[in-house]
N, C-alpha and C positions, 0 to 999 in steps of 0.2 A: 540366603540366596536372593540375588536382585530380581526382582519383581516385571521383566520385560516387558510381557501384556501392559502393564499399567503406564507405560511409556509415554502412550500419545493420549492418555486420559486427562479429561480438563474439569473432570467432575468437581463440583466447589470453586471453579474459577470464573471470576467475572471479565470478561473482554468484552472494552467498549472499542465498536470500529466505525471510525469516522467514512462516510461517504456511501453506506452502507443502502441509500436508498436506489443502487444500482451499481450493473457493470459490475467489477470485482471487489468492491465495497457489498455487494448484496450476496457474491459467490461467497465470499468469506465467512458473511455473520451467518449462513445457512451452513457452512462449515467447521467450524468453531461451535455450535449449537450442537451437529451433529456428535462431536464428541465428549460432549457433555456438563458443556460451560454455559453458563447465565450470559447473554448477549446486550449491550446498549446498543442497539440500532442508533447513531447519530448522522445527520442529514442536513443538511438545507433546506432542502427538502424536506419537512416534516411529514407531509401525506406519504412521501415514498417510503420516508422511515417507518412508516404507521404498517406501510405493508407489508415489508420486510417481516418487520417483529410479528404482524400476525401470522405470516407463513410459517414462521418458524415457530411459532405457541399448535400450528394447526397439523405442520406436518413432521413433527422432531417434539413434539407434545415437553419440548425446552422452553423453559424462561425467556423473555425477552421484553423488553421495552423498547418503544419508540423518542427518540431526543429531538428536537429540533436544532443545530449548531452550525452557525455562523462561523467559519474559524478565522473570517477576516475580523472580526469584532474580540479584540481581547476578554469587552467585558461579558462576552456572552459567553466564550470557555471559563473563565475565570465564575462565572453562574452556574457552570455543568461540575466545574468541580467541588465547587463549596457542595451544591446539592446531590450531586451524585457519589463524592467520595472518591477515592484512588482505586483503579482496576487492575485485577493480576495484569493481562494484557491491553496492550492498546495497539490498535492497527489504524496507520495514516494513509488514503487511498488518494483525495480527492487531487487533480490538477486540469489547466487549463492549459493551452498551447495558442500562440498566434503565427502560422505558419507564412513567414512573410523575410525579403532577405535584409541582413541586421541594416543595410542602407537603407531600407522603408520602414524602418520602426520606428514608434514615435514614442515618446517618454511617456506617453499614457499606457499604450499598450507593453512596453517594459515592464510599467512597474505593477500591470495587472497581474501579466505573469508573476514573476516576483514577488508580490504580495500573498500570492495563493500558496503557492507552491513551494516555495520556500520559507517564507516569513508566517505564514499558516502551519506550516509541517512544525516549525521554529514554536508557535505557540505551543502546538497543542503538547509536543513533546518536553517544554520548559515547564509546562503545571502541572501535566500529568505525575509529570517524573521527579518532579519533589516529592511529593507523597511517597511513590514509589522508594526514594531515595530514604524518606526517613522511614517506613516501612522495612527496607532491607530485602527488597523481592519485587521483583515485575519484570513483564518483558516489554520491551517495546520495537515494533516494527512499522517500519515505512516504507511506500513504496519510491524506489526511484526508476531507473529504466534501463534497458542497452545505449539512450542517449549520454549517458552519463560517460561514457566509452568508447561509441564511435557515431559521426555525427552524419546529415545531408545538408545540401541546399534550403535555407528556409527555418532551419531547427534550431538556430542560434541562441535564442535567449532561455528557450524550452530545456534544451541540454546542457546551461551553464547552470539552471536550478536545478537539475537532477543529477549532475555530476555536486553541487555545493548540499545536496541533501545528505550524499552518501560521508562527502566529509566530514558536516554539522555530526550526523550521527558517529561517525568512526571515535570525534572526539568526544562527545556523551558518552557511547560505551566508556574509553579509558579514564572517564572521571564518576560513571558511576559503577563501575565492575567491581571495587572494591566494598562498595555499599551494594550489593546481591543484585543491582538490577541490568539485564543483557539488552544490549540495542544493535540491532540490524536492519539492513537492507535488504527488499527485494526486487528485484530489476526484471522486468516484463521485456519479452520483444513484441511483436504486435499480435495484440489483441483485441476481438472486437468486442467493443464497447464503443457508447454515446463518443466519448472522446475522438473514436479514430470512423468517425460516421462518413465524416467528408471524402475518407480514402475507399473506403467500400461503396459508395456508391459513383467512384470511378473506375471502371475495370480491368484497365490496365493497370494503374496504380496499385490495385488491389492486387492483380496475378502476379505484379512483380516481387510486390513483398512475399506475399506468399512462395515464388522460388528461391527468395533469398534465405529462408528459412532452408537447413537443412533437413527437417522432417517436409518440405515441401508446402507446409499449411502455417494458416494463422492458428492462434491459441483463442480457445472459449476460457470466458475469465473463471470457471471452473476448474480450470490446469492450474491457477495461482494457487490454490486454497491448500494444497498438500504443503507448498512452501511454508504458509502462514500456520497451519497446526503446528508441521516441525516448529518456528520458530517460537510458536507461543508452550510448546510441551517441556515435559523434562526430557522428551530423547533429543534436544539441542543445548542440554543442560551446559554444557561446556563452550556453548557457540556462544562470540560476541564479537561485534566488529564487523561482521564478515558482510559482504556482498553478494546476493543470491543471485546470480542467473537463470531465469527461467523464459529463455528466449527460442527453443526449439533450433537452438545450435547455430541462429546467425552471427556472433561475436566468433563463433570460433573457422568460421573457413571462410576462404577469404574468394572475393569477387564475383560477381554475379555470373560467371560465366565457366561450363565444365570443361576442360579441355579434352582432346580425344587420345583417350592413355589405351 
């Protein structure tokens, strides 16, 4: 008989997650720890990663280390990997936004974005995931967004990396599925985090998202983390490809406004 409990059990599994020294980079490795995997706190942050990993050695009495990772620097993943080895899971968090319309963007701030968020997502999941590949087992998730999907004023280049992340990944899944490793997407709507600081501390900007939401609220990056178990567990054993929504039901109803039915 199949073993159901043992489903979202990560016992013996190592998930290293990038970004990890905040926001849903920090939800996650305190979630993934929680069910019973060995965590690589990695950061840019090193001190953040440092805290991370010690929360989680202090309160989940789990494994964890702290990394310091640059993921705009090739040769410094290409350092994590020689030294740290291939992880069951890898979770890719981190991104930046220049929220400005595509007439005022300058090729610097293009290619910042771009460079992070895509071409960053690009590295870590090309070195990770050979291991993984000759391995024959890994998961790999990334986050992308509801940008990826449906766009505003100002989100142009933001939501052309996160609509190109979810396809970079769709096509890694179908070229490593065959070799045991699943790669997915998860797509946040908004959540507070350092990232979306600038929209919370204006309040209308803020009330608005937050109606556009059909639960009526923003998400705590603690709402990703059930995604990212499923996706790193055996109860996703059969998932790959796939696109996760965890946007509290903005993609799916349409218009900011309710009509009187």
């Amino acid at each position: 008989m199949f073993d159901y409990r043992s489903m979202f059990d990560l016992s013996g599994k190592t998930a290293l997650v990038v970004g990890a020294g905040s926001g849903i980079g920090e939800a996650c490795s305190h979630g993934l720890a929680a069910f019973g995997a060995d965590v690589l706190c990695a950061d840019v942050d090193a001190e953040a990663a440092e805290n991370t990993a010690q929360e989680i050695r202090s309160q989940h009495k789990g494994k964890a280390e702290a990394i310091g990772l640059d993921m705009l620097s090739p040769r410094r993943v290409r350092a994590v990997v020689e030294r740290e080895g291939t992880p069951d899971v890898l979770v890719s968090t981190p991104s930046i936004n220049v929220r400005k319309p595509l007439l005022e963007i300058t090729d610097e701030e293009f290619d910042r974005v771009v460079e992070l968020n895509l071409k960053g997502t690009f590295r870590l999941v090309r070195d990770f995931g050979r291991g993984m590949a000759e391995r024959g087992s890994g998961s790999i998730i990334a986050f992308s967004s509801i940008r990826a999907q449906t766009v505003e004023p100002g989100q142009g280049v933001y939501a052309a990396t996160k609509s190109g992340t979810v396809q970079m990944l769709r096509a890694l899944a179908a070229e490593l599925g065959p070799r045991g490793v699943r790669v997915n997407t998860v797509a946040p709507g908004v959540v507070e985090t350092p990232l979306t600081a600038q929209i919370k501390d204006s309040p209308d900007w803020y009330d608005s998202y937050a109606a556009k939401s059909i639960l009526g609220r923003w998400a705590q990056p603690h709402e990703m983390v059930g995604a990212v178990v499923y996706l790193a567990s055996e109860a996703s054993s059969y998932v790959t490809g796939s696109f996760m929504l965890v946007d509290g039901g903005w993609t799916a109803a349409d218009g900011r406004f309710t009509p009187p039915l």
